[in-house]
The first five atom37 places (N, CA, C, CB, O) and aatype in JSON, in Angstrom:
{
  "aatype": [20, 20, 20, 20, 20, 20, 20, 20, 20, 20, 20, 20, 20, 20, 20, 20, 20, 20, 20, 20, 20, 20, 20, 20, 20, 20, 20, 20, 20, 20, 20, 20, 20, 20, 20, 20, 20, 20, 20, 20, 20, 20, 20, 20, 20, 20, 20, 20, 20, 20, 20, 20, 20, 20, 20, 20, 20, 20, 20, 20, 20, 20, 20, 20, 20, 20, 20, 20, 20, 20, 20, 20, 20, 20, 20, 20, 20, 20, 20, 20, 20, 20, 20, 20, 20, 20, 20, 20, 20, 20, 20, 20, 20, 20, 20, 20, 20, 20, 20, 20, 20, 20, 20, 20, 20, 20, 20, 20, 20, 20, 20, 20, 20, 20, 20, 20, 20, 20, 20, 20, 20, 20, 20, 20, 20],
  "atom_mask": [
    [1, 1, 1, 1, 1],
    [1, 1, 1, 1, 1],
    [1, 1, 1, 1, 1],
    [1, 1, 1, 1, 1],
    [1, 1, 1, 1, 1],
    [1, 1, 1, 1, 1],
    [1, 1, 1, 1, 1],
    [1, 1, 1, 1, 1],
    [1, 1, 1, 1, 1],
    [1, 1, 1, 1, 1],
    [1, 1, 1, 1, 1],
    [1, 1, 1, 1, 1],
    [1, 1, 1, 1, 1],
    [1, 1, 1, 1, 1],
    [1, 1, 1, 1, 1],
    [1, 1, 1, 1, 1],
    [1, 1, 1, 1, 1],
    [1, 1, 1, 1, 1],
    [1, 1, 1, 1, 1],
    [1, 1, 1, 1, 1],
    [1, 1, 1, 1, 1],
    [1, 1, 1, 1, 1],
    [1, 1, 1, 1, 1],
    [1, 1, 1, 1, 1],
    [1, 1, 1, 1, 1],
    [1, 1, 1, 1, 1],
    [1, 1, 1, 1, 1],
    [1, 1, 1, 1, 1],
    [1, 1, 1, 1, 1],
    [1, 1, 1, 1, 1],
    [1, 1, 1, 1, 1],
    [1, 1, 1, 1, 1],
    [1, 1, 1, 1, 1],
    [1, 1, 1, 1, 1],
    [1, 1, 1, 1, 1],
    [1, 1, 1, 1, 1],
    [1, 1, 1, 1, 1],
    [1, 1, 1, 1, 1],
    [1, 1, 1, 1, 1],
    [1, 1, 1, 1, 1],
    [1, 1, 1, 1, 1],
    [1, 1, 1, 1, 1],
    [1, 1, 1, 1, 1],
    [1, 1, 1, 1, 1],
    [1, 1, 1, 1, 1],
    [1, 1, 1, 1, 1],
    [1, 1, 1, 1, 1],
    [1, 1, 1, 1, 1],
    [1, 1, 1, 1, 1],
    [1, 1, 1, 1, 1],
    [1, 1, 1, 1, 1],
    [1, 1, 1, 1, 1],
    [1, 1, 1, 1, 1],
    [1, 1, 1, 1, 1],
    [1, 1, 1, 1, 1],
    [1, 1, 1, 1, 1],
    [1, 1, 1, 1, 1],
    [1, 1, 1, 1, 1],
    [1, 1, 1, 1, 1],
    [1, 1, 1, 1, 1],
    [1, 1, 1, 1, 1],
    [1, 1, 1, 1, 1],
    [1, 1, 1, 1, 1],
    [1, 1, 1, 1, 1],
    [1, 1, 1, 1, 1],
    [1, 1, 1, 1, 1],
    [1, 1, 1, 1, 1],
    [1, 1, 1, 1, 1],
    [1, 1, 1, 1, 1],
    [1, 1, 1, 1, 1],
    [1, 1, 1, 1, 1],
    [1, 1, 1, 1, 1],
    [1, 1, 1, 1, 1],
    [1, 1, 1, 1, 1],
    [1, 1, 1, 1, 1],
    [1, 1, 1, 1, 1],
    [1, 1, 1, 1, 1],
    [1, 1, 1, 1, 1],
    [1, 1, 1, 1, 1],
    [1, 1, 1, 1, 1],
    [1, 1, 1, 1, 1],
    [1, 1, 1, 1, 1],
    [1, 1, 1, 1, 1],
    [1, 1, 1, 1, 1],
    [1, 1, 1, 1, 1],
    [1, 1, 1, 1, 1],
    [1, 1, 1, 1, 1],
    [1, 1, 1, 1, 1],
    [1, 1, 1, 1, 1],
    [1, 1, 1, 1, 1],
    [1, 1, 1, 1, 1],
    [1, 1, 1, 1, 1],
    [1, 1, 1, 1, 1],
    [1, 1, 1, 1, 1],
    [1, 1, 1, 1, 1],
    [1, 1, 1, 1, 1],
    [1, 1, 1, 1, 1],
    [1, 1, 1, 1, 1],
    [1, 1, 1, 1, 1],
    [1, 1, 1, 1, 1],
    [1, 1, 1, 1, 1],
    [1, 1, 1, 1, 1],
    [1, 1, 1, 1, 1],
    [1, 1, 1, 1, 1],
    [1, 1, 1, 1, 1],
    [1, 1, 1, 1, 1],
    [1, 1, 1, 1, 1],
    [1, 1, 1, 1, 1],
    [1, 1, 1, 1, 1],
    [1, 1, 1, 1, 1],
    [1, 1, 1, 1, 1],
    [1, 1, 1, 1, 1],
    [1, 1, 1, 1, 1],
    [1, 1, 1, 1, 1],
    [1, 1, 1, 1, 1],
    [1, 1, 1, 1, 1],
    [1, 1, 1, 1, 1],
    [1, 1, 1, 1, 1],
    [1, 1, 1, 1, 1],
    [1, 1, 1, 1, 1],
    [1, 1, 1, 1, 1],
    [1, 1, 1, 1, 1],
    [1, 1, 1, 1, 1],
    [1, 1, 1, 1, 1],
    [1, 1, 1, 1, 1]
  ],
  "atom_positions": [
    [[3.92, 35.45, 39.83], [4.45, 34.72, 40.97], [5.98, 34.72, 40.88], [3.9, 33.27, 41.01], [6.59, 34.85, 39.82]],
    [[6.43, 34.6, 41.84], [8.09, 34.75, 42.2], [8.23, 33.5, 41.7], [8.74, 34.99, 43.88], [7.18, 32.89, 41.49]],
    [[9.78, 32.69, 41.34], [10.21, 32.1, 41.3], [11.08, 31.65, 42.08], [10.26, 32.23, 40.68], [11.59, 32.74, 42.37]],
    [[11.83, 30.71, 42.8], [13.07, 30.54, 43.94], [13.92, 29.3, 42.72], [12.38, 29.65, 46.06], [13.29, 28.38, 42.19]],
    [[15.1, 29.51, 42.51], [15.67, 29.07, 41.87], [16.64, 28.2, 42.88], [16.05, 29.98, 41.01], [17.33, 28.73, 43.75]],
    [[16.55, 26.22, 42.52], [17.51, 25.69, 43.14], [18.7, 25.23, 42.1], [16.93, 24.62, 43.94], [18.82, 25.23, 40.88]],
    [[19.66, 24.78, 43.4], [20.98, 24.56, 42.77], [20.83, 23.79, 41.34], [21.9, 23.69, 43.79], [21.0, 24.37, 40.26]],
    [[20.59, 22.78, 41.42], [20.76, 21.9, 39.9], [20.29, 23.13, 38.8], [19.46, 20.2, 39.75], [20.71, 23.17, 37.64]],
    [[19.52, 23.94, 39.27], [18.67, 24.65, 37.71], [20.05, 25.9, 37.45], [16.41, 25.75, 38.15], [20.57, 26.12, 36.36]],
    [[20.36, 26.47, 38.58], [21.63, 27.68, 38.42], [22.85, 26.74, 37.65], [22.33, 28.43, 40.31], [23.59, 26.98, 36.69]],
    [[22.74, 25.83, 38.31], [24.29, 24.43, 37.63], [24.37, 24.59, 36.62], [24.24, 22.67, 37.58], [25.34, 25.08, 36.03]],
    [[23.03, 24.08, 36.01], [22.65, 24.1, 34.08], [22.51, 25.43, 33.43], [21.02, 23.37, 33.62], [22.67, 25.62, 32.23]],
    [[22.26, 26.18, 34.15], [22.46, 27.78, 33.21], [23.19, 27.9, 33.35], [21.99, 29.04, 33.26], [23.67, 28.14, 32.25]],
    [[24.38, 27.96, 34.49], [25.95, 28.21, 34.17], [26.57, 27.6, 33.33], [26.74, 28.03, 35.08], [27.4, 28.19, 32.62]],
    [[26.22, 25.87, 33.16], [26.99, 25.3, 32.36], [26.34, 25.88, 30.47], [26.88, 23.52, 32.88], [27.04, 26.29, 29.55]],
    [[25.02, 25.7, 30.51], [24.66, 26.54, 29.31], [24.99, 25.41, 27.95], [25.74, 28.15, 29.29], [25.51, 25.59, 26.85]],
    [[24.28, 23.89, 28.79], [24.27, 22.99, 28.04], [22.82, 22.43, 27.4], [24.96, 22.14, 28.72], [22.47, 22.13, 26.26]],
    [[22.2, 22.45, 28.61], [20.53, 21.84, 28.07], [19.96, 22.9, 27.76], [19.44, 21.04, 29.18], [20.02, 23.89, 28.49]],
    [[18.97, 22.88, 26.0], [18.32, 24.05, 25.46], [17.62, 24.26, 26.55], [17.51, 23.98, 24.16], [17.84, 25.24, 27.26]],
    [[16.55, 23.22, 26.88], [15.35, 23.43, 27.57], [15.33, 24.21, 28.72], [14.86, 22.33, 27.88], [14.57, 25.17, 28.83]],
    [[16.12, 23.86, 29.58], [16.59, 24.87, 30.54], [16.8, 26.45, 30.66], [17.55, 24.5, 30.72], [16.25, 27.32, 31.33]],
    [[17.7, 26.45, 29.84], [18.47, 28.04, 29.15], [17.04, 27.97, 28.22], [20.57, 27.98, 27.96], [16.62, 29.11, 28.4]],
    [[16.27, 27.43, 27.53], [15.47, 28.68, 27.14], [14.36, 29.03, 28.06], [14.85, 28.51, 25.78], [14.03, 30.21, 28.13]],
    [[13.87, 28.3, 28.64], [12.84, 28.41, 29.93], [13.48, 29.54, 30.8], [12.7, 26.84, 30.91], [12.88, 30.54, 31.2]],
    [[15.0, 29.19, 31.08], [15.91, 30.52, 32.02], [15.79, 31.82, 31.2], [17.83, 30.21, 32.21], [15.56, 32.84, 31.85]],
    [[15.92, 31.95, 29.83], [15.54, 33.44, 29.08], [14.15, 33.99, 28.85], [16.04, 33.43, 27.69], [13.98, 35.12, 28.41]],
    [[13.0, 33.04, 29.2], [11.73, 33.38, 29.08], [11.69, 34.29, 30.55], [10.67, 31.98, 28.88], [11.13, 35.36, 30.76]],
    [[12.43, 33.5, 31.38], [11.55, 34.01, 33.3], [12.66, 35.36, 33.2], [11.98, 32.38, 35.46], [12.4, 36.55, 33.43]],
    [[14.16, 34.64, 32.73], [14.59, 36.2, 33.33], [14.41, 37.4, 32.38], [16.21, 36.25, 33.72], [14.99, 38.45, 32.67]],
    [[13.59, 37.32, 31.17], [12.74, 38.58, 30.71], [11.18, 38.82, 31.03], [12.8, 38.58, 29.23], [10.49, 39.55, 30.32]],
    [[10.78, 38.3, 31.92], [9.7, 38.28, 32.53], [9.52, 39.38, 33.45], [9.58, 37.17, 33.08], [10.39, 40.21, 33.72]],
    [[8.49, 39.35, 33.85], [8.51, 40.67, 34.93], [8.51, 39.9, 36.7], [6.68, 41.86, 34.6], [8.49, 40.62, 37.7]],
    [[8.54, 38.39, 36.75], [8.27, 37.23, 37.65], [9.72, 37.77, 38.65], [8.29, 35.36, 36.71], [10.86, 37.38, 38.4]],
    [[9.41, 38.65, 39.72], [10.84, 38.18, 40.62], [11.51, 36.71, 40.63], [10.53, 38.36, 42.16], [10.89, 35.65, 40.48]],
    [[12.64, 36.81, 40.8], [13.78, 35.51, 40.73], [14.18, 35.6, 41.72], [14.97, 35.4, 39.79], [14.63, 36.71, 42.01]],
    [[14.25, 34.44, 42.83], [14.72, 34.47, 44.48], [15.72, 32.81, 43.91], [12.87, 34.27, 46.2], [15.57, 31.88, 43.12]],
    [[16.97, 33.46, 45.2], [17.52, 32.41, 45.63], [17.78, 32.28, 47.1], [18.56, 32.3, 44.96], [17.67, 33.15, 47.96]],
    [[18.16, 30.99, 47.25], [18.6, 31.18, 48.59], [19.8, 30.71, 48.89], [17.82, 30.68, 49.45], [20.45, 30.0, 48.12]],
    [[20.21, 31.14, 50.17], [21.39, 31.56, 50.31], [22.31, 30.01, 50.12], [21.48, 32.43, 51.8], [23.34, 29.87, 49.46]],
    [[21.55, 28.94, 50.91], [21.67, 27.77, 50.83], [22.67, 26.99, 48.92], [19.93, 27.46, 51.18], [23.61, 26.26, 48.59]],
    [[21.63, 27.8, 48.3], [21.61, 27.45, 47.04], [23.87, 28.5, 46.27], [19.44, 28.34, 46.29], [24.82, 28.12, 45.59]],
    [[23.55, 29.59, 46.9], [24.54, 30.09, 47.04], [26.02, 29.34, 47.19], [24.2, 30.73, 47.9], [26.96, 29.22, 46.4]],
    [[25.83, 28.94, 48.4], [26.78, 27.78, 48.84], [27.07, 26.57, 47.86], [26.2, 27.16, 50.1], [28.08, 26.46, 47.17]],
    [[26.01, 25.67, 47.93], [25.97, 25.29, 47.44], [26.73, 25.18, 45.97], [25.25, 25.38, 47.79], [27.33, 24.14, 45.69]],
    [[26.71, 26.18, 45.15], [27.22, 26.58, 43.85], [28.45, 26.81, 44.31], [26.55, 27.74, 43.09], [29.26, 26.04, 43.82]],
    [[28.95, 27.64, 45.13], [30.06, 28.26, 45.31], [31.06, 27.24, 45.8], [29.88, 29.39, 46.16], [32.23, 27.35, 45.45]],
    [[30.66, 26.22, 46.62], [31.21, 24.71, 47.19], [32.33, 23.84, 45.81], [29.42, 23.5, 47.56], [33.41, 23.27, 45.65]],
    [[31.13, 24.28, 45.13], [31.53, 22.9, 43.94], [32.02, 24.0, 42.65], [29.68, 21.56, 43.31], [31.67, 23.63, 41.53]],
    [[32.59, 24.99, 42.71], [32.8, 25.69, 41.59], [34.25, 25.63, 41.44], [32.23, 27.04, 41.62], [34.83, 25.03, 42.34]],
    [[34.86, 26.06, 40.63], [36.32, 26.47, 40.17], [36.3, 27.7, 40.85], [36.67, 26.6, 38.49], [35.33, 28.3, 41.33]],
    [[38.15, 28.18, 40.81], [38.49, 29.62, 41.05], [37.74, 30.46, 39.87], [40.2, 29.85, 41.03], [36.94, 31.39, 40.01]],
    [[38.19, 29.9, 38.74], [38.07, 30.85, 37.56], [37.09, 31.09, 37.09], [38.62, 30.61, 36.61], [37.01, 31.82, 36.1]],
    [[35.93, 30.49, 37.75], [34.35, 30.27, 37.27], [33.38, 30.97, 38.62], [33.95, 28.25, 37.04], [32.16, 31.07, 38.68]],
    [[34.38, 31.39, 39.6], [33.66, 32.48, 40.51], [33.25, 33.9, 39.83], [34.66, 32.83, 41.72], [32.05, 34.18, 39.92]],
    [[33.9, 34.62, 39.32], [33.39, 35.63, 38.71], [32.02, 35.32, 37.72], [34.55, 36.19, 38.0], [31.17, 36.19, 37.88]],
    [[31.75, 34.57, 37.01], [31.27, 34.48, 36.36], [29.68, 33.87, 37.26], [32.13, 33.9, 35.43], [28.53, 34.04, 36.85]],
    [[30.01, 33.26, 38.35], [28.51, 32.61, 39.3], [27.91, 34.3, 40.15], [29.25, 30.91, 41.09], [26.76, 34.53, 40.54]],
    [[28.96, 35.13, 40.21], [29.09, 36.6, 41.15], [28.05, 37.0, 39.8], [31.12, 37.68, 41.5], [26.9, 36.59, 39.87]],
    [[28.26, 37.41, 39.18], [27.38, 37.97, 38.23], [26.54, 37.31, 37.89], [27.81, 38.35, 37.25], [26.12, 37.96, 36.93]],
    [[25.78, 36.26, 37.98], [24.61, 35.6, 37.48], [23.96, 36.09, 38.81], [24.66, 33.85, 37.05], [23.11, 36.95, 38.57]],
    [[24.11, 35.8, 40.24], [23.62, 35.91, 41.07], [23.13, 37.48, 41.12], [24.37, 35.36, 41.94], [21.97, 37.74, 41.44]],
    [[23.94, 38.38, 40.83], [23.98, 39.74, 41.08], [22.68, 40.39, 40.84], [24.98, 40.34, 40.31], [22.44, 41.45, 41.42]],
    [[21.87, 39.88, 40.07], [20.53, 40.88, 39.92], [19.46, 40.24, 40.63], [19.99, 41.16, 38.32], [18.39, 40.81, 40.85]],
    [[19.76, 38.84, 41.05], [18.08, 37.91, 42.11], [18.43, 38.6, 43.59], [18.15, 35.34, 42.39], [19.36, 39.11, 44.21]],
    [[17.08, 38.25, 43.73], [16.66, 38.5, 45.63], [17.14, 37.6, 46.36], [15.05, 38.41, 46.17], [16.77, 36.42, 46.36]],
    [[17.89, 38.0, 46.93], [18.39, 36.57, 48.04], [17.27, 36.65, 49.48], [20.52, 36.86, 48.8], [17.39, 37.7, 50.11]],
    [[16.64, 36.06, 49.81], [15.66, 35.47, 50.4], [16.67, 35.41, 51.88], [15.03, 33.97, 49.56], [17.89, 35.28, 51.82]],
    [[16.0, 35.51, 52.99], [16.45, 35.34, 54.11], [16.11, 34.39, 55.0], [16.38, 36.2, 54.55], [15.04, 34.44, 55.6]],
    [[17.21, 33.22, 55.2], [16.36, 32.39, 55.86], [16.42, 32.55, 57.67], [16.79, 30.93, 55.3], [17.47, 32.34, 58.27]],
    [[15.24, 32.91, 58.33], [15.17, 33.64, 59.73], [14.3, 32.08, 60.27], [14.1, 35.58, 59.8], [14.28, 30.93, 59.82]],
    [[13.63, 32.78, 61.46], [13.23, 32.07, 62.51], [12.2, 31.25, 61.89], [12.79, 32.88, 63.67], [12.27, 30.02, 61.98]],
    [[11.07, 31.93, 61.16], [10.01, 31.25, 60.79], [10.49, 30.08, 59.6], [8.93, 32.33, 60.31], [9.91, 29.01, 59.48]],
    [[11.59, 30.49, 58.79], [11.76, 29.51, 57.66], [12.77, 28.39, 58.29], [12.4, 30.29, 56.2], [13.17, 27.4, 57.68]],
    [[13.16, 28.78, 59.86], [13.96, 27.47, 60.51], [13.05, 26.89, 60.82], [14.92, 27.52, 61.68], [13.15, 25.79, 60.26]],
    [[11.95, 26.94, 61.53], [11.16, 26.48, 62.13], [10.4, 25.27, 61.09], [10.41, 27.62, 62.69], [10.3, 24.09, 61.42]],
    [[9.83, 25.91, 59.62], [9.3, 25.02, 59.15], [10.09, 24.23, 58.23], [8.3, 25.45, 58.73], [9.6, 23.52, 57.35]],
    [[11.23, 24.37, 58.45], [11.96, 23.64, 57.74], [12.04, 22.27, 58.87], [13.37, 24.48, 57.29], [11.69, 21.15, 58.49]],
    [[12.55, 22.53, 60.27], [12.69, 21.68, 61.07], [11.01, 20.87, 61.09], [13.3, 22.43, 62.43], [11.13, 19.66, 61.25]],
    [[10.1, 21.15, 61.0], [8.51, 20.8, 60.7], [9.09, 19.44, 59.29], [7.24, 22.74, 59.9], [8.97, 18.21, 59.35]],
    [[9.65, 20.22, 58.3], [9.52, 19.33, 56.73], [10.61, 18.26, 57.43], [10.21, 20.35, 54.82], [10.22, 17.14, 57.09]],
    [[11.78, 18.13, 58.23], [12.9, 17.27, 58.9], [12.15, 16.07, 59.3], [13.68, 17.99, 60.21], [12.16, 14.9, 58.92]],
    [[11.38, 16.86, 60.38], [10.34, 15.76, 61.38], [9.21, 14.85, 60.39], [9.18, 16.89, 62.66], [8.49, 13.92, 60.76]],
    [[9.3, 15.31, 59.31], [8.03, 14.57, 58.45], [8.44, 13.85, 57.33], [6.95, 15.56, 57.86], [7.91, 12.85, 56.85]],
    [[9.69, 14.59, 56.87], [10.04, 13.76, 55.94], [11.49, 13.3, 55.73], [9.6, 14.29, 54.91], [11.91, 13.19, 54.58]],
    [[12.36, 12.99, 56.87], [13.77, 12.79, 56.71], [13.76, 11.52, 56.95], [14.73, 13.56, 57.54], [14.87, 11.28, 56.48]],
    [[13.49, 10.78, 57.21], [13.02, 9.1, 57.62], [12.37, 8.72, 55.9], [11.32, 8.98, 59.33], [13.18, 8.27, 55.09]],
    [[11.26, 8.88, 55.56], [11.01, 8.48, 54.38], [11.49, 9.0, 53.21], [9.97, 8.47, 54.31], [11.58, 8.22, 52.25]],
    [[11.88, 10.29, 53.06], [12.12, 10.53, 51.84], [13.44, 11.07, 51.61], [11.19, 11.29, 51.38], [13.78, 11.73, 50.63]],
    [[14.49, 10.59, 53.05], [16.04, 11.31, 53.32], [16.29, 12.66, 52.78], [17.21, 10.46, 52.64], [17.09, 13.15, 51.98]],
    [[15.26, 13.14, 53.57], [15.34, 15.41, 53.39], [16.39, 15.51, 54.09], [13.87, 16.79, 54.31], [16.55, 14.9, 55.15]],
    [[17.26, 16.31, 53.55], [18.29, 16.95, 53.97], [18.06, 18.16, 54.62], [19.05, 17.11, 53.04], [17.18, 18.84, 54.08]],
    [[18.63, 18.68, 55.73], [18.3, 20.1, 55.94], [18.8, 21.05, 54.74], [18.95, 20.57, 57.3], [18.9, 22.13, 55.31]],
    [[19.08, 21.21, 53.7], [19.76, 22.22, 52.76], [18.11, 21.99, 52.24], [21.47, 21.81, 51.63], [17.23, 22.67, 52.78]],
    [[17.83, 21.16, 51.34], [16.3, 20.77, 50.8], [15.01, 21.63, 52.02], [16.15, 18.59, 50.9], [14.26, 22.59, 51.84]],
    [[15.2, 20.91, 52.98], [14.3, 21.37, 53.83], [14.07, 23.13, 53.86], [14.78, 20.78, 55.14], [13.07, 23.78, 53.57]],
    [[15.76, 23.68, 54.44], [15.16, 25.29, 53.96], [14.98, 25.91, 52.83], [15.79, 26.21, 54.35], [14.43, 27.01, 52.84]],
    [[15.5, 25.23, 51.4], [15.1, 25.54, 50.2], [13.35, 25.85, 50.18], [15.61, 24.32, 49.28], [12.95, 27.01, 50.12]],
    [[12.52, 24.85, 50.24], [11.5, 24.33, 50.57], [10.61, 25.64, 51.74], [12.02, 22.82, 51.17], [9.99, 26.67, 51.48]],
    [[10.89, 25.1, 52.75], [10.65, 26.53, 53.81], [10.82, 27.85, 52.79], [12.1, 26.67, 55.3], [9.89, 28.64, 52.61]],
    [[12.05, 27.99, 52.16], [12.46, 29.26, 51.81], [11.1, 29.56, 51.13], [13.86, 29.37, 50.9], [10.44, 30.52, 51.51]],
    [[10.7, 28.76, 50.17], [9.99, 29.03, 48.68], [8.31, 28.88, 49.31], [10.53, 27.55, 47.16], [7.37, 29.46, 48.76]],
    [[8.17, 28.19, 50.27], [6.19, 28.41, 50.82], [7.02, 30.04, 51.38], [5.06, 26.74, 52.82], [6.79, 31.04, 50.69]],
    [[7.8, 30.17, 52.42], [7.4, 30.81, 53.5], [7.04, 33.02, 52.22], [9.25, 30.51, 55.17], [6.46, 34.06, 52.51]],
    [[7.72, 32.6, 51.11], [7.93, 33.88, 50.4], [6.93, 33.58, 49.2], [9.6, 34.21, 49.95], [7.03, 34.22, 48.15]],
    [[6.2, 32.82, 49.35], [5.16, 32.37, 48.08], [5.71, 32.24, 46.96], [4.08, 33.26, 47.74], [5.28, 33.04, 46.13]],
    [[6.87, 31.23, 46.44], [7.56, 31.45, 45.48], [7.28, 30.34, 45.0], [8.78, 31.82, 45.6], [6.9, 29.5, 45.81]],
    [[7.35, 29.88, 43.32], [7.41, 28.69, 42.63], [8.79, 28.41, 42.8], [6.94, 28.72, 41.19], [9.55, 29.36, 42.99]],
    [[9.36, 26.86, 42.74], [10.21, 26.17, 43.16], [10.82, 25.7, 42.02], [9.79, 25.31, 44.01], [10.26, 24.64, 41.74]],
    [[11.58, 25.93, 41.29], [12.6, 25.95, 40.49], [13.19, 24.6, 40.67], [13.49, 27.07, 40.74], [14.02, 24.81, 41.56]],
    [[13.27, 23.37, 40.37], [14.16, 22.15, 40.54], [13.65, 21.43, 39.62], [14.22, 21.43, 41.86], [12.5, 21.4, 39.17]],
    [[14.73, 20.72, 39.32], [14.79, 19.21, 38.42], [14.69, 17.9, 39.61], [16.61, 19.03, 37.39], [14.95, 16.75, 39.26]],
    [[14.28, 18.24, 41.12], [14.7, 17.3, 41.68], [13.44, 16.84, 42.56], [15.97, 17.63, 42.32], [13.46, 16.2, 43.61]],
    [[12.44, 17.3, 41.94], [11.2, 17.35, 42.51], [10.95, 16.22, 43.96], [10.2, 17.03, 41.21], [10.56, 16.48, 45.1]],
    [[11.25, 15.28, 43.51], [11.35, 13.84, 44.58], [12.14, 14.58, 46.07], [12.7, 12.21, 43.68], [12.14, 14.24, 47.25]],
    [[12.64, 15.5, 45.49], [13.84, 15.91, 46.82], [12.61, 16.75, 48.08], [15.54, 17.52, 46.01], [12.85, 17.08, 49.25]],
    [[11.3, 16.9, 47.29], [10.47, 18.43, 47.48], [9.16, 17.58, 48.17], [9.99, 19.56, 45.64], [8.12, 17.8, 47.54]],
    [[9.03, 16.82, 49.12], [7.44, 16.11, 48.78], [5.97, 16.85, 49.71], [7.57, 14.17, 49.36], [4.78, 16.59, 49.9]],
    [[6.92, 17.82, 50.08], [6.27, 18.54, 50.94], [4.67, 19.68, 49.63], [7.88, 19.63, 51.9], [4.8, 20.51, 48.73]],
    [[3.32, 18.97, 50.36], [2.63, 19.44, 50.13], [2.02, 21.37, 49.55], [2.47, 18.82, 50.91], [1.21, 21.73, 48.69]],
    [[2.87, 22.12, 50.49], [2.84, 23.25, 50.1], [3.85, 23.85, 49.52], [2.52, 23.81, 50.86], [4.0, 25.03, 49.81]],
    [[4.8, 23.24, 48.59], [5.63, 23.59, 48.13], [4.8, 23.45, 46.18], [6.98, 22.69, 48.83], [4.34, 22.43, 45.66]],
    [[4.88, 24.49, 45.73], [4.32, 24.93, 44.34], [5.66, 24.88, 43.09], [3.64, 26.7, 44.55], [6.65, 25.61, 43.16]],
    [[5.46, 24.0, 42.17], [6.8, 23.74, 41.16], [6.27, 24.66, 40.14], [7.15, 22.0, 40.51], [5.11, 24.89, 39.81]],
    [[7.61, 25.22, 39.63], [7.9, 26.07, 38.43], [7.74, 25.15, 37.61], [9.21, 26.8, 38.27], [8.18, 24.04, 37.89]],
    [[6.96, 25.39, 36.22], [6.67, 24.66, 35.02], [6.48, 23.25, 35.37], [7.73, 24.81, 33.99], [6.22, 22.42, 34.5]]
  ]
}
């Protein structure tokens, strides 16, 4: 199964502080398991980074699938908005993460699970 990797989990392998993380991150990325991100997640990283720590996010990214988020993954993202932005304050960034990872059958990569409550969304480890 694919994996879709969100922001907090790329954060902690860049920073390359928590074992658990970084070793779970060296098990998948010697795995034969595609690694998806999305573009969302991209931003995201790139928002909150240093100058001098761009090169270094350019090359981590450089070998995953960046996932495309199109019509169908707006759509059910706006679906996860309508269902869960009132109770569980989904953000649209969460929402197409989410979309991203059902609509490409991917396990969902986060430490932020609470962020995720959407039923067809499948967690990594």
């Amino acid at each position: 199964m694919s994996v879709l990797l969100d922001s907090d989990i790329v954060i902690e392998v860049l920073r390359g502080r928590d074992q658990a993380i970084l070793s779970r991150w060296t098990a998948l990325a010697n795995s034969a398991s595609p690694i998806l991100i999305s573009p969302i997640t991209i931003a995201e990283v790139g928002a909150g980074a240093r100058a001098n720590e761009m090169q270094t996010i350019a090359q981590f990214f450089a070998p995953l699938t960046c996932v495309a988020i199109d019509q169908k993954a707006g759509k059910l993202a706006g679906e996860y908005l309508r269902q869960f932005c009132k109770s569980h304050n989904l953000k649209i960034a969460d929402a197409l993460i989410a979309a991203s990872a059902v609509q490409n059958q991917a396990a969902l990569w986060t430490r932020n699970r609470k962020h995720y409550p959407m039923k067809a969304v499948v967690f990594y480890i």
